[in-house]
N, C-alpha and C positions, 0 to 999 in steps of 0.2 A: 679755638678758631683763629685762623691764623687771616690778618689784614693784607698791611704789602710792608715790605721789605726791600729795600736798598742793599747792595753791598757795591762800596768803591773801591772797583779792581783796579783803576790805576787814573792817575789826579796829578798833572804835573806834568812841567818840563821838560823835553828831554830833547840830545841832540837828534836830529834828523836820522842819521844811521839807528840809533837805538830808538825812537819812537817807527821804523817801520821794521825792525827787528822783534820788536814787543808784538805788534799787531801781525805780522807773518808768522808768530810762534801760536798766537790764540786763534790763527785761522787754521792754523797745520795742526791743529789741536780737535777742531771742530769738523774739519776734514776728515782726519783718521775715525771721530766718532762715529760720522755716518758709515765712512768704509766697513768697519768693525759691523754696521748693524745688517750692512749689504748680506753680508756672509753667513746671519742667523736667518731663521726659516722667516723668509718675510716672503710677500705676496710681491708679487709680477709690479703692482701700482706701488705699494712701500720702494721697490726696488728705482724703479723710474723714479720718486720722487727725492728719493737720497741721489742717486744719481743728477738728479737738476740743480739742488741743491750743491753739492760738490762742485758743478762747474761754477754756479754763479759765485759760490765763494772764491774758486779760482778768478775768475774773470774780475772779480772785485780787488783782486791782492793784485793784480797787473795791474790796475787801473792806478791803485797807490802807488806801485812803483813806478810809472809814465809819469803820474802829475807830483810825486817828490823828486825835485829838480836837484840838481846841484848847487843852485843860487839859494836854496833853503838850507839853512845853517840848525836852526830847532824848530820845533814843535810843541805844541800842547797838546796831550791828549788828555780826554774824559772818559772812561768806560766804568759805568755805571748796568751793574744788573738789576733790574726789578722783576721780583718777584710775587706774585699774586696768586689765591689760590682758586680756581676755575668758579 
């Protein structure tokens, strides 16, 4: 029986261009996933809801890039998966 589970995908410093390069690679990552499932036999609601999802990950990768300014030199990021089993 499995508890919960951490894994730390990324911990640390990085300049400003590579901390929002890292997080626009695992959003264009997460993006294509849903796209990919658009295309398998899903229902009408599955469909809509990948689709919501797709924009709000868009809308959330503009918002990073609006509020990472030029006057920000680095970053810290933390992305941490937890995983639990239902």
């Amino acid at each position: 029986m499995m508890g919960t589970m951490d894994l730390q995908l990324i911990l640390g410093e990085f300049s400003a261009v590579d901390a929002l390069e890292l997080v626009a690679q695992m959003i264009h990552i997460k993006i294509k996933f849903h796209e990919e499932r658009v295309g398998q036999d899903s229902s009408e609601e599955d469909i809509k809801y990948r689709e919501s999802k797709i924009k709000q990950l868009q809308k959330q990768l503009c918002q990073l890039r609006t509020a990472v300014g030029p006057e920000m030199d680095r970053l810290k990021l933390d992305a941490t998966i937890r995983i639990t089993a239902p």
